[in-house]
BALOBA-1460 file (C-alpha; in Angstrom, 3 decimals):
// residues 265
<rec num="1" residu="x" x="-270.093" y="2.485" z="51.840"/>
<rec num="2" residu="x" x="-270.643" y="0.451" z="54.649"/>
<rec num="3" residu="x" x="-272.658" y="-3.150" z="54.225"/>
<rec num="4" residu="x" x="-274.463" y="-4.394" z="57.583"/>
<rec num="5" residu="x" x="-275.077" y="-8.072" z="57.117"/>
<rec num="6" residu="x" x="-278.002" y="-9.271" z="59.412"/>
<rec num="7" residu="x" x="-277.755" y="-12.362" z="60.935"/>
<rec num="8" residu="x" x="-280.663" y="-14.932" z="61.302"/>
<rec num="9" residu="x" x="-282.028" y="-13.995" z="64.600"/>
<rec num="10" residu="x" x="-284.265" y="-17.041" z="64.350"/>
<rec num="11" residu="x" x="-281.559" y="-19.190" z="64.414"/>
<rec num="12" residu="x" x="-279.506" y="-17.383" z="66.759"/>
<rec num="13" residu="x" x="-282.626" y="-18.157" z="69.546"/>
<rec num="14" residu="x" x="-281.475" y="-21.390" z="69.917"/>
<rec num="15" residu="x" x="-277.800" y="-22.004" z="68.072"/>
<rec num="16" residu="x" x="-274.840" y="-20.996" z="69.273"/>
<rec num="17" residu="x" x="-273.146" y="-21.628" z="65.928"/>
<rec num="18" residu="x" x="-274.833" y="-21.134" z="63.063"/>
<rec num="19" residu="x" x="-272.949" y="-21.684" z="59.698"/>
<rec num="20" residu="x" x="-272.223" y="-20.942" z="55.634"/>
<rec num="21" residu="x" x="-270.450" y="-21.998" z="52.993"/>
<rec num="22" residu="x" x="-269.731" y="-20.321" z="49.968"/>
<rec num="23" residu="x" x="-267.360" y="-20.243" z="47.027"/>
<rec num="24" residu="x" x="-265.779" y="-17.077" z="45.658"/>
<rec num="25" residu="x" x="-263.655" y="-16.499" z="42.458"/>
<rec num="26" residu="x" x="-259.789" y="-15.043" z="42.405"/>
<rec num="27" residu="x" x="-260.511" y="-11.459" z="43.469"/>
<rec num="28" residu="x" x="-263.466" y="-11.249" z="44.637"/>
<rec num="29" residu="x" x="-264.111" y="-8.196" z="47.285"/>
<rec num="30" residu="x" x="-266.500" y="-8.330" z="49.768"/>
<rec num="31" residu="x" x="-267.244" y="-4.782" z="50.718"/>
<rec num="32" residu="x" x="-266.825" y="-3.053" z="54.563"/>
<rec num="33" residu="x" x="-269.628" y="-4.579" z="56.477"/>
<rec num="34" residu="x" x="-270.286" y="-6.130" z="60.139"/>
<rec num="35" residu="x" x="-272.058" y="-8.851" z="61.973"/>
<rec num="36" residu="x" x="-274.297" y="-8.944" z="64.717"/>
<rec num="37" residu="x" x="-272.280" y="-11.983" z="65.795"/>
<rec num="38" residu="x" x="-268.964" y="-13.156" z="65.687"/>
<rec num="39" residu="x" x="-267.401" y="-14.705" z="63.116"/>
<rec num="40" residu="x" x="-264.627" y="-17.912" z="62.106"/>
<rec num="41" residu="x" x="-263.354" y="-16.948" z="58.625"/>
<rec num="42" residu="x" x="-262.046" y="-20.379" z="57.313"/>
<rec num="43" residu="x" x="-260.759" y="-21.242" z="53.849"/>
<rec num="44" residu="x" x="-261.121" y="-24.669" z="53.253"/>
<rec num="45" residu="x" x="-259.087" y="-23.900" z="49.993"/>
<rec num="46" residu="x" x="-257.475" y="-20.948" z="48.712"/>
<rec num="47" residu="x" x="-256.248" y="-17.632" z="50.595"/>
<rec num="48" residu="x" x="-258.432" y="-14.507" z="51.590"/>
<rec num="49" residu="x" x="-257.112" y="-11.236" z="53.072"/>
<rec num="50" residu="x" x="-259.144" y="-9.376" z="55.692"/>
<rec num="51" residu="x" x="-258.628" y="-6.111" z="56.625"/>
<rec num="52" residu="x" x="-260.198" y="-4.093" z="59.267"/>
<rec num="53" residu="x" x="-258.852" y="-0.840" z="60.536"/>
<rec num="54" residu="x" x="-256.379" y="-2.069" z="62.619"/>
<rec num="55" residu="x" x="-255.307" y="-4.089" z="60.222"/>
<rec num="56" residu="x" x="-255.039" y="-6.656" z="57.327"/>
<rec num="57" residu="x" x="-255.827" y="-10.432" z="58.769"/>
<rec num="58" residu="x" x="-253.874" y="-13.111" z="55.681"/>
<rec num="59" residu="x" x="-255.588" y="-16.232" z="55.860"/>
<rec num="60" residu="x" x="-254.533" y="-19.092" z="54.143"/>
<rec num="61" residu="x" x="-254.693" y="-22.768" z="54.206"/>
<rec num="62" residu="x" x="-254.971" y="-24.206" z="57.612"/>
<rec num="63" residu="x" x="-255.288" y="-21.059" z="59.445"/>
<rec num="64" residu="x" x="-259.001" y="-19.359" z="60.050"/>
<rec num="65" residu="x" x="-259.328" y="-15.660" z="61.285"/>
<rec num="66" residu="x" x="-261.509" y="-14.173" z="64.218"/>
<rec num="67" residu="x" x="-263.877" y="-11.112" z="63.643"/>
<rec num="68" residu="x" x="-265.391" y="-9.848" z="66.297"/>
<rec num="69" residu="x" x="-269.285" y="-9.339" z="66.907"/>
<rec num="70" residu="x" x="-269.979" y="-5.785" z="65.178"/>
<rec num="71" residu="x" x="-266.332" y="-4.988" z="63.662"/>
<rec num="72" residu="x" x="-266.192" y="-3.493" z="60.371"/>
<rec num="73" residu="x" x="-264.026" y="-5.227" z="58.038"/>
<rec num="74" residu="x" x="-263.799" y="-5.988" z="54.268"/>
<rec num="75" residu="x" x="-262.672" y="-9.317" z="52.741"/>
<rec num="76" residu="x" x="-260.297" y="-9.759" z="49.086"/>
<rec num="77" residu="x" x="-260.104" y="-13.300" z="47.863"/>
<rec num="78" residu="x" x="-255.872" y="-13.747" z="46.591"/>
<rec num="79" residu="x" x="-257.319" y="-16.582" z="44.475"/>
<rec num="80" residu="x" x="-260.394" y="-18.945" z="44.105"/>
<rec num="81" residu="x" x="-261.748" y="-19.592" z="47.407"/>
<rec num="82" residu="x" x="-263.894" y="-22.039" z="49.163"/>
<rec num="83" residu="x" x="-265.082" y="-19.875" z="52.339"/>
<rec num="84" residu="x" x="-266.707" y="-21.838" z="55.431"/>
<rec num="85" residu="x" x="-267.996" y="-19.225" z="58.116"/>
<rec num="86" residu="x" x="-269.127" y="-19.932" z="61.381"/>
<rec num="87" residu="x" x="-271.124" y="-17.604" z="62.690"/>
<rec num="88" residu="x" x="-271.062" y="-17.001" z="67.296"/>
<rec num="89" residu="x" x="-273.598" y="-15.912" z="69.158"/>
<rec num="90" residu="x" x="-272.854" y="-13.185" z="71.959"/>
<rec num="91" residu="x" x="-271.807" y="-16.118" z="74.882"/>
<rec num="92" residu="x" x="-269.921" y="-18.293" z="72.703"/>
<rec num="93" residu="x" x="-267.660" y="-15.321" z="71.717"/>
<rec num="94" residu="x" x="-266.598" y="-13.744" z="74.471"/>
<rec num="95" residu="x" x="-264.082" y="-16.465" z="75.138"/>
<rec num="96" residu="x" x="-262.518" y="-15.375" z="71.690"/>
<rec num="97" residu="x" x="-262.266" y="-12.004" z="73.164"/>
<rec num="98" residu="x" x="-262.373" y="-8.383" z="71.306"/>
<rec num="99" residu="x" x="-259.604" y="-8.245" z="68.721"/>
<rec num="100" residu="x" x="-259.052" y="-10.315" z="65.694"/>
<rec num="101" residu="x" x="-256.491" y="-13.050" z="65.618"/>
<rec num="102" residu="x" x="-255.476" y="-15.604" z="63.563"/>
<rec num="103" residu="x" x="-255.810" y="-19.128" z="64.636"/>
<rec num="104" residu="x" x="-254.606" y="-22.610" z="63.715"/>
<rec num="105" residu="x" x="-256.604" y="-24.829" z="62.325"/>
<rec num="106" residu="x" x="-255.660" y="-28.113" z="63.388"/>
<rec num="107" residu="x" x="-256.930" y="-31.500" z="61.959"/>
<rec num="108" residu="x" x="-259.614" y="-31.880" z="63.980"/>
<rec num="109" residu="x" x="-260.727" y="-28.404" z="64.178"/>
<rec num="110" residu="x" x="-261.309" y="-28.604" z="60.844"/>
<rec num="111" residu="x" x="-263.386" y="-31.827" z="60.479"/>
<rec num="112" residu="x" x="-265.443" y="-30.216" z="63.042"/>
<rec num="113" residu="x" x="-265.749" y="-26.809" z="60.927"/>
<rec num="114" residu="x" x="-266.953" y="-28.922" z="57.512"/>
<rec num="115" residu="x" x="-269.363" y="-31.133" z="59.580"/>
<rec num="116" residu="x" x="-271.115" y="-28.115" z="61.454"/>
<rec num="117" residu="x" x="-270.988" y="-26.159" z="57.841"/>
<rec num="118" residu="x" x="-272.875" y="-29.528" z="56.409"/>
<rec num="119" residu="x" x="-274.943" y="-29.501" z="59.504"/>
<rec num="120" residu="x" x="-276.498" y="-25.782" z="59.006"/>
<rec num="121" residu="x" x="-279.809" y="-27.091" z="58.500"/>
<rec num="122" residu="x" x="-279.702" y="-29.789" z="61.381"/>
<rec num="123" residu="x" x="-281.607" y="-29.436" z="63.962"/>
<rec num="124" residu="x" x="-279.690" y="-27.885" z="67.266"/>
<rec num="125" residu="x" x="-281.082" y="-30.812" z="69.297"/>
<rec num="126" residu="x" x="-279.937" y="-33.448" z="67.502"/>
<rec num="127" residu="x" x="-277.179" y="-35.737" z="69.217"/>
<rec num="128" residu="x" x="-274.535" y="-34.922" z="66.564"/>
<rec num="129" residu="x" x="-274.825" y="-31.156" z="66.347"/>
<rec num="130" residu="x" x="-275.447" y="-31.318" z="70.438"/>
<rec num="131" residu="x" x="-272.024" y="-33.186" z="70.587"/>
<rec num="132" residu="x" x="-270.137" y="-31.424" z="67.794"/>
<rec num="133" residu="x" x="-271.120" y="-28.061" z="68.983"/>
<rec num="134" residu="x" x="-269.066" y="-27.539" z="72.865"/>
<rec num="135" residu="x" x="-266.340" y="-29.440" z="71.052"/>
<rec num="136" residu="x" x="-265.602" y="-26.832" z="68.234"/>
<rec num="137" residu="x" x="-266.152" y="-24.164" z="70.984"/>
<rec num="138" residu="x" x="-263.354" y="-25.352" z="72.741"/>
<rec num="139" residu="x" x="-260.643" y="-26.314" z="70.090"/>
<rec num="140" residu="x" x="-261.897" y="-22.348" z="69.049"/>
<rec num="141" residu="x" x="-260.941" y="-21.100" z="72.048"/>
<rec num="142" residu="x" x="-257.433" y="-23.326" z="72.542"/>
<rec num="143" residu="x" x="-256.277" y="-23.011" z="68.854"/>
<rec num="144" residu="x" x="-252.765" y="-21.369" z="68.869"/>
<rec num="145" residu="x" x="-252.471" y="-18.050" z="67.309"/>
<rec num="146" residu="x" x="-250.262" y="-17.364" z="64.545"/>
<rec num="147" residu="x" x="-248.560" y="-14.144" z="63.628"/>
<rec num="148" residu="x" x="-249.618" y="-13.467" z="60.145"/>
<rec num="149" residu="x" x="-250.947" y="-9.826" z="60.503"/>
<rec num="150" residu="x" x="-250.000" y="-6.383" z="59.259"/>
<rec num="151" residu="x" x="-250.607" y="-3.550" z="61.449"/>
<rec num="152" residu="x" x="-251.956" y="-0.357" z="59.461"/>
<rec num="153" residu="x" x="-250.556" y="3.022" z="60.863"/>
<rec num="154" residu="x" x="-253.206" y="5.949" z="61.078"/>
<rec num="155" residu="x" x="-250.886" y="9.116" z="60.401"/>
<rec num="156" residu="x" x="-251.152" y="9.763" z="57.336"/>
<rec num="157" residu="x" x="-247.478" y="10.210" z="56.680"/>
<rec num="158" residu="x" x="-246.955" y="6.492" z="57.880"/>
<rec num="159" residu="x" x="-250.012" y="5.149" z="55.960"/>
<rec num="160" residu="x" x="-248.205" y="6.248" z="52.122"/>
<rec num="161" residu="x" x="-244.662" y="4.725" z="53.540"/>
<rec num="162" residu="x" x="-246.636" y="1.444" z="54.377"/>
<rec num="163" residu="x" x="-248.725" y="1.867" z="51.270"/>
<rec num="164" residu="x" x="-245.378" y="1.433" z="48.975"/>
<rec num="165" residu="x" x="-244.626" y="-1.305" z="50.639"/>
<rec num="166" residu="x" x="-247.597" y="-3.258" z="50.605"/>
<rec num="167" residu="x" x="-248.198" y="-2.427" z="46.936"/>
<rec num="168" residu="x" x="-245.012" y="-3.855" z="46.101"/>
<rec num="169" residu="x" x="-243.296" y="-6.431" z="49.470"/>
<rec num="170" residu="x" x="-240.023" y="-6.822" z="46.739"/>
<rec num="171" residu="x" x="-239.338" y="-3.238" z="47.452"/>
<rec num="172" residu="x" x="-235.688" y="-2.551" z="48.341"/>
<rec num="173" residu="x" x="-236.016" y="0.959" z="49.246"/>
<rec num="174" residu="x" x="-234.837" y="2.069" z="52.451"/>
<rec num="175" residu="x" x="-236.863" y="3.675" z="55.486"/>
<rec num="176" residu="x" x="-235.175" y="7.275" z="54.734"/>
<rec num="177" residu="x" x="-235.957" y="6.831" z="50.672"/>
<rec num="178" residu="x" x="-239.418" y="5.654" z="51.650"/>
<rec num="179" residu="x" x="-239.998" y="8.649" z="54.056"/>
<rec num="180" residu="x" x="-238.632" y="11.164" z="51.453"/>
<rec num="181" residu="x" x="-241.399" y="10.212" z="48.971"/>
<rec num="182" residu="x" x="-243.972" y="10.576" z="51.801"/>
<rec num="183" residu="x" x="-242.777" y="13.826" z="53.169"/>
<rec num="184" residu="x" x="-241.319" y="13.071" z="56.480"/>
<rec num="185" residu="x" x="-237.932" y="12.219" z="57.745"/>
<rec num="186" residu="x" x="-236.461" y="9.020" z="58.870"/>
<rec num="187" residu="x" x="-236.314" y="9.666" z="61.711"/>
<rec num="188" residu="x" x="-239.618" y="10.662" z="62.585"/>
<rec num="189" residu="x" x="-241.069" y="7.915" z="60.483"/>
<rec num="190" residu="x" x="-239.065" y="5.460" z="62.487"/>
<rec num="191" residu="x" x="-240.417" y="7.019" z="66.048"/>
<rec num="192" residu="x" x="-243.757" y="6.249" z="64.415"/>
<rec num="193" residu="x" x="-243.468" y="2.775" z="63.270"/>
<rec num="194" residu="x" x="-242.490" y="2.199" z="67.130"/>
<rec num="195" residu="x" x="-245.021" y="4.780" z="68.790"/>
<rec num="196" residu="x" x="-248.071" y="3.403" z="66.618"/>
<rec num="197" residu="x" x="-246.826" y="-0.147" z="65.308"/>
<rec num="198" residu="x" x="-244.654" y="-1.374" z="68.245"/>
<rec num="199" residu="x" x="-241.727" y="-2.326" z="66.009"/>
<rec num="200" residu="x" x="-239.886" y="-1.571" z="63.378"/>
<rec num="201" residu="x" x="-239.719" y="-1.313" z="59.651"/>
<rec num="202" residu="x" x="-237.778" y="-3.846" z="59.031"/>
<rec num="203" residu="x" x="-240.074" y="-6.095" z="61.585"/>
<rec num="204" residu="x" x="-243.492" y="-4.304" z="60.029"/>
<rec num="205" residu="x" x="-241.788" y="-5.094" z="55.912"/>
<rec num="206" residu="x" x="-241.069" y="-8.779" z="57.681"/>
<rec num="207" residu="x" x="-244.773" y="-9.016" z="58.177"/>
<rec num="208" residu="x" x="-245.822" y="-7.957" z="54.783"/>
<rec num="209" residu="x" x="-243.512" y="-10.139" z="53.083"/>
<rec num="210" residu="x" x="-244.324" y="-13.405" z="55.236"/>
<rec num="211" residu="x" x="-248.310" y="-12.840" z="54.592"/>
<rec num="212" residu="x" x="-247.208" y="-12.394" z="50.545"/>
<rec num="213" residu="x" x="-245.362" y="-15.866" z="51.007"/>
<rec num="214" residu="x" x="-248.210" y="-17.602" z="52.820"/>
<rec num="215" residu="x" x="-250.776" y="-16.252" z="50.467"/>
<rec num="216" residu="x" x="-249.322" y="-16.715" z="47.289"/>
<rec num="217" residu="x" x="-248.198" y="-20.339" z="48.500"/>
<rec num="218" residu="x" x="-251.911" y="-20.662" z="49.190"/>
<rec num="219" residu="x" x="-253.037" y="-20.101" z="45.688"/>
<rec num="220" residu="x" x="-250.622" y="-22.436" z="43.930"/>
<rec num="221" residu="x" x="-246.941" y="-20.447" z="43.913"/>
<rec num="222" residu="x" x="-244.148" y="-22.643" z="44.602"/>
<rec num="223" residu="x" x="-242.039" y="-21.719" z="47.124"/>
<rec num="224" residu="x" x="-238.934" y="-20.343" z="44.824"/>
<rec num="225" residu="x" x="-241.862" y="-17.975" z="43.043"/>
<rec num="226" residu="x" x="-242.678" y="-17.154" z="46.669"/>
<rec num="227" residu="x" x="-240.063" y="-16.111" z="47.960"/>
<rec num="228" residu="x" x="-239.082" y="-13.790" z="44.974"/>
<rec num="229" residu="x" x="-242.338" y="-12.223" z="45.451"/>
<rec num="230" residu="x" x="-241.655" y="-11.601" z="48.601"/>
<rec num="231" residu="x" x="-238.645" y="-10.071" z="48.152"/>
<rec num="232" residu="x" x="-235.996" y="-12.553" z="49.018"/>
<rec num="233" residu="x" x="-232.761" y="-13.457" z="47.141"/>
<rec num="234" residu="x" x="-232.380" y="-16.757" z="48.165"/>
<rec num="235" residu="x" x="-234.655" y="-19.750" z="49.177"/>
<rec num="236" residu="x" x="-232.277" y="-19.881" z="51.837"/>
<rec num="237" residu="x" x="-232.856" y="-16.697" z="53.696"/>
<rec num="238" residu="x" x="-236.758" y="-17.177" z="52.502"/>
<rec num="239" residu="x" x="-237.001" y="-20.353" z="54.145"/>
<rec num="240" residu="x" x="-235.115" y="-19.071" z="57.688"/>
<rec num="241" residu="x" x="-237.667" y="-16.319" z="57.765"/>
<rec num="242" residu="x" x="-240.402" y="-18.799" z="57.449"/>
<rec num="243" residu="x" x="-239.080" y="-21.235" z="59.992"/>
<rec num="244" residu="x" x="-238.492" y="-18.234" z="62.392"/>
<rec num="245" residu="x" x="-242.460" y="-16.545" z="62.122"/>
<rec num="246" residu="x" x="-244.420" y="-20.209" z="61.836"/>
<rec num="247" residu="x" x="-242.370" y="-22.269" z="63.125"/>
<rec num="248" residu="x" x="-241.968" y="-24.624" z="60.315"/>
<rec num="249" residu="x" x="-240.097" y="-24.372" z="57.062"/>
<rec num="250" residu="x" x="-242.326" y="-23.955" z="53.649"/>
<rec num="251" residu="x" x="-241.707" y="-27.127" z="52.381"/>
<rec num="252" residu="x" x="-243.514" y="-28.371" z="55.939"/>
<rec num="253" residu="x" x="-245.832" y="-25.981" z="55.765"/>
<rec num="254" residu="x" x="-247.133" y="-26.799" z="52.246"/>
<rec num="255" residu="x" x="-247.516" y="-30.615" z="53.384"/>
<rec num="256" residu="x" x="-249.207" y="-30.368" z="56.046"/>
<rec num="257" residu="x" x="-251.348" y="-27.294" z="54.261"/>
<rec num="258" residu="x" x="-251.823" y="-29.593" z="51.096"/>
<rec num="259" residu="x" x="-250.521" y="-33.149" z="51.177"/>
<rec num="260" residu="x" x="-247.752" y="-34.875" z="49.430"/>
<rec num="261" residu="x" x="-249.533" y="-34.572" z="46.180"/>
<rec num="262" residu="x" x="-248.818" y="-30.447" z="46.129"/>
<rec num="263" residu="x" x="-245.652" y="-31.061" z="47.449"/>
<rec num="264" residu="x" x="-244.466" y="-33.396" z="45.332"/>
<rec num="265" residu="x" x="-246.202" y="-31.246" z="42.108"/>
């Protein structure tokens, strides 16, 4: 079943940005649905996963995902979350461009998202929101993008290997076990995780098991839970992988995601 959501047109007359916040428990689904506008899926705490079908979208602490005006595309909180949207009308999106993305949320970016979010029922001509609003629109549109997505294959052959995986990141199995058990050969799987993915399994399995870490880090894991989750041996190894996809090591990311009073915890 597909959910449209209808956004206020009344408000979209004369805001660019209009805005809502909202709380969700651990697991909560939101079911398939689109906007009429675009739309900043931010987590001031907690993790959410979004999935549309090109893919699933983690988004955890200090990172915010772009939808789209009109995409389909389904959101599962990973644990209790405290979800700030911003909603874009059609000229304040187009920057953002047609494809979802993850962005960083940097300090500022986020002070901005809270205070337009506490702002909804502000009037549009008032100095603050008249000041506040180009501002957000351009750290939107200059935020760096981060790589925490998960391409989803559409043969169907391609879909159950990625299924096993994603069901389970710790998964040892090779490429020609996991083809076996979905009724293609190795080989051919492996032409298909370059023809449809553009990389490879071991790249696509990096992917899954980096947007595990980040999400389960984002609910509370520590980082040695984390990274057995995720499928790693060591810390060690966990920790280069990290350092190589965000740039920063976990223990980084978790203090500038949470403070020193998470880290130190």
């Amino acid at each position: 079943m597909i959910y449209r959501v209808s956004d206020n047109r009344r408000a979209s007359r004369t805001r660019p940005i209009t805005a809502l916040a909202k709380d969700y428990p651990a697991g909560w689904h939101v079911p398939r649905h689109r906007h009429l506008r675009g739309q900043v899926v931010y987590a001031a705490s907690g993790a959410m996963r979004v999935t549309t079908r090109q893919g699933i979208w983690i988004v955890p602490p200090q990172r915010a995902v772009w939808v789209p005006p009109r995409m389909l595309h389904e959101v599962r909180m990973e644990g209790a979350v405290a979800m700030r949207t911003l909603y874009l009308d059609q000229e304040a999106s187009a920057p953002l461009g047609a494809a979802c993305k993850v962005l960083f949320v940097s300090s500022l970016m986020r002070e901005l998202i809270l205070e337009v979010v506490g702002s909804a029922n502000a009037s549009p001509r008032s100095e603050r929101m008249r000041l506040m609003t180009p501002l957000l629109l351009r750290e939107l549109c200059h935020a760096e993008q981060t790589p925490v997505h998960i391409p989803v294959p559409s043969d169907p052959r391609l879909r159950k290997v990625c299924t096993r995986v994603l069901e389970d990141p710790s998964r040892t199995e090779t490429l020609e076990q996991l083809a076996y058990h979905a009724g293609a050969s190795s080989r051919t799987s492996a032409r298909l995780f370059e023809r449809e993915l553009k990389m490879t399994f071991l790249e696509w399995r990096q992917q899954v098991r980096l947007a595990r870490a980040i999400s389960e880090i984002g609910v509370g894991s520590s980082i040695k839970q984390a990274a057995r989750d995720a499928g790693y041996a060591s810390s060690s190894a966990f920790t280069a992988m990290f350092r190589r996809a965000l740039g920063v090591t976990p223990t980084r990311y978790l203090q500038e995601a949470f403070g020193p009073r998470r880290l130190a915890r």
